[in-house]
matplotlib code that plots the C-alpha trace (Angstrom):
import matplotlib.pyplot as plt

x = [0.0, 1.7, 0.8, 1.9, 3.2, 4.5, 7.8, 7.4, 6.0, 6.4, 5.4, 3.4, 3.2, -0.2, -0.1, 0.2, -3.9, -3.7, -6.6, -7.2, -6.5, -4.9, -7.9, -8.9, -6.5, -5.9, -9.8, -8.9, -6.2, -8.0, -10.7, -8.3, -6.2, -9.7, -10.6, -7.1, -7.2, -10.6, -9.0, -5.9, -8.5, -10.2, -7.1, -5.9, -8.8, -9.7, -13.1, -12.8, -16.0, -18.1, -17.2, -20.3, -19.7, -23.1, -22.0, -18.3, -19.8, -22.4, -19.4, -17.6, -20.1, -21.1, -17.7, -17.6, -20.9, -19.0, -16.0, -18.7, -20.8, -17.7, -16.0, -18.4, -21.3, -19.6, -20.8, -19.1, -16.0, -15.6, -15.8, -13.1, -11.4, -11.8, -10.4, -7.8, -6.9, -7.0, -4.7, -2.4, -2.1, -1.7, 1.4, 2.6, 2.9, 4.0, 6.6, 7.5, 7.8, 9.9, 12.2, 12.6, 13.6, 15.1, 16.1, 17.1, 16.0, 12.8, 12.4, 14.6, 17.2, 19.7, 23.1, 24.8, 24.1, 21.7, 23.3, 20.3, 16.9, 14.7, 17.6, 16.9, 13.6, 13.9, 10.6, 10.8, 11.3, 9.0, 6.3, 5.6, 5.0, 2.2, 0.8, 1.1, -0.6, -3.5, -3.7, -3.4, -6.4, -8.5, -7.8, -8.7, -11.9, -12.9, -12.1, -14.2, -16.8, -17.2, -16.7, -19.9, -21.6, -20.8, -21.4]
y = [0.0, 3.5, 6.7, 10.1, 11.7, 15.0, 14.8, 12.2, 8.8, 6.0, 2.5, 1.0, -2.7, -3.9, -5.9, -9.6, -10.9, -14.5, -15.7, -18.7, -18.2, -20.8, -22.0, -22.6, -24.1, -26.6, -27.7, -28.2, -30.4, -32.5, -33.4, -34.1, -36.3, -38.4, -38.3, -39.7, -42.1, -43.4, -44.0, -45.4, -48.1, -48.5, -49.6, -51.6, -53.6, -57.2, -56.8, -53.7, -54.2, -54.7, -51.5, -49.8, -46.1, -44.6, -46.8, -45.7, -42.1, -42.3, -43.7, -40.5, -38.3, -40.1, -39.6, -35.9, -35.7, -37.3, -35.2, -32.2, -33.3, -33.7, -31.2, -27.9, -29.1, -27.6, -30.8, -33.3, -31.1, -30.6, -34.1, -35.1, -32.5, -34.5, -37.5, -35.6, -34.3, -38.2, -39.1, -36.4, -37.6, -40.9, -39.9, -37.9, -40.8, -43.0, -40.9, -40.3, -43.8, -44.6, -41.9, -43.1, -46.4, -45.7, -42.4, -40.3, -43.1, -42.9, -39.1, -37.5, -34.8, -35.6, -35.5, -34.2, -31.9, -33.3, -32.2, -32.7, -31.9, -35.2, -37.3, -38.5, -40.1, -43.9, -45.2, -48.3, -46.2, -43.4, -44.0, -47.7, -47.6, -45.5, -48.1, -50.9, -48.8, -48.0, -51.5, -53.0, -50.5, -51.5, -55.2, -54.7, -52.9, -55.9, -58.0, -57.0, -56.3, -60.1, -61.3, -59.8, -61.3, -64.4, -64.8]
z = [0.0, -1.0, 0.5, 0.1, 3.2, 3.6, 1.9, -0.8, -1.4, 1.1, 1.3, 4.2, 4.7, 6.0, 9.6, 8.1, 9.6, 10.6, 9.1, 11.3, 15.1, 17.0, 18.4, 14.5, 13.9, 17.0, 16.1, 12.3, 13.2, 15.8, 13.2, 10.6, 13.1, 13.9, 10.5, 9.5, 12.5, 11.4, 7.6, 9.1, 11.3, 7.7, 5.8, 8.8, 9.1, 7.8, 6.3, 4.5, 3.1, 6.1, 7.8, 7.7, 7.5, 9.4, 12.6, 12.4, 12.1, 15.1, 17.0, 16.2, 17.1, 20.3, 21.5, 20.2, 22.6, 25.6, 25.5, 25.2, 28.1, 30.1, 29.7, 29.2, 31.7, 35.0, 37.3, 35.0, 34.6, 38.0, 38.7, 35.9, 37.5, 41.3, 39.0, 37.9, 41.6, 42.9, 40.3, 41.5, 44.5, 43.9, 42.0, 44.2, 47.4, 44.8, 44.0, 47.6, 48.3, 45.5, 46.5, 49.7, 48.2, 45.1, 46.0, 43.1, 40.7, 42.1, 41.8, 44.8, 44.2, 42.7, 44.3, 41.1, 38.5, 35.6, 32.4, 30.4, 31.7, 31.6, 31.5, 35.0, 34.2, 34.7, 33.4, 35.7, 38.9, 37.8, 36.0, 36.7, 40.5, 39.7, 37.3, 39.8, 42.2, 40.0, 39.0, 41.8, 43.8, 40.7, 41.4, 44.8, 43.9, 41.1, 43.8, 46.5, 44.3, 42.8, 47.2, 47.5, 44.7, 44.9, 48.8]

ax = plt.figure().add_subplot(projection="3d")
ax.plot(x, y, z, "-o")
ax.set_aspect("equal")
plt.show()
C-alpha cells in the first residue's frame, strides 16, 4: 500500500492478519487427526467391506458428545477434575515412596548436577510404581466387588 506523506512517497506494509487463530487451527487439526485415524483403522482392518460407515460415524459423534458433556457441563467437569486431583495424589505418594527407596532413581534430588533436563527419568522407577498402584487398587476394587456377589 503507497501513501503520500508529507515529503514524498512512502510505502506501508499492512499488519500480516492471521486468518485462522490458533484456536482454528488446533480444532482443524483435531478433526483431521480423527478423520485420518478413522481411515488409518479402515485400511488396517480385515473386512474392509463390512465397515459400515453410518455406525463408524455415530461412534464419532457419540464420543464428540461425551468429551462435550464432560468437559463444558460444570458438574461433569468438575468431577473429571476431582479425578484428575485423585490421580495427582496418587502420583505424588507413589513418588515419595519410591524416593525413599530408590532415592534419586525414584524421583529425589539428585546428588549431582543433571546435564540434560529429563535425562533422570527412569521409566521403571517413575512412572511404573504408579501403574502398579493404580492397578493393583483396581484389582482390589474388582475383587471386593465379585466377594460380594458371589457370597
Amino acid at each position: 500500500m503507497f501513501k503520500v506523506l508529507g515529503s514524498g512517497l512512502h510505502v506501508q506494509s499492512e499488519p500480516k492478519r492471521d486468518k485462522l487463530n490458533e484456536r482454528q487451527k488446533m480444532i482443524i487439526q483435531s478433526i483431521a487427526g480423527l478423520l485420518a485415524f478413522a481411515g488409518i483403522a479402515w485400511l488396517l482392518s480385515e473386512n474392509r467391506k463390512q465397515v459400515k460407515l453410518n455406525k463408524a460415524v455415530t461412534g464419532i459423534l457419540l464420543q464428540l458428545l461425551v468429551g462435550l458433556i464432560l468437559l463444558k457441563i460444570p458438574i461433569f467437569r468438575d468431577l473429571f477434575l476431582l479425578l484428575n486431583r485423585l490421580v495427582l495424589s496418587l502420583e505424588a505418594a507413589t513418588t515419595a515412596g519410591t524416593s525413599f527407596v530408590f532415592g534419586y532413581l525414584g524421583g529425589a534430588e539428585f546428588p549431582f548436577k543433571e546435564k540434560y533436563p529429563g535425562a533422570g527419568f527412569i521409566l521403571a522407577f517413575r512412572a511404573l510404581p504408579l501403574v502398579l498402584v493404580i492397578s493393583a487398587w483396581g484389582q482390589k476394587q474388582f475383587s471386593t466387588n465379585c466377594w460380594h456377589i458371589w457370597i
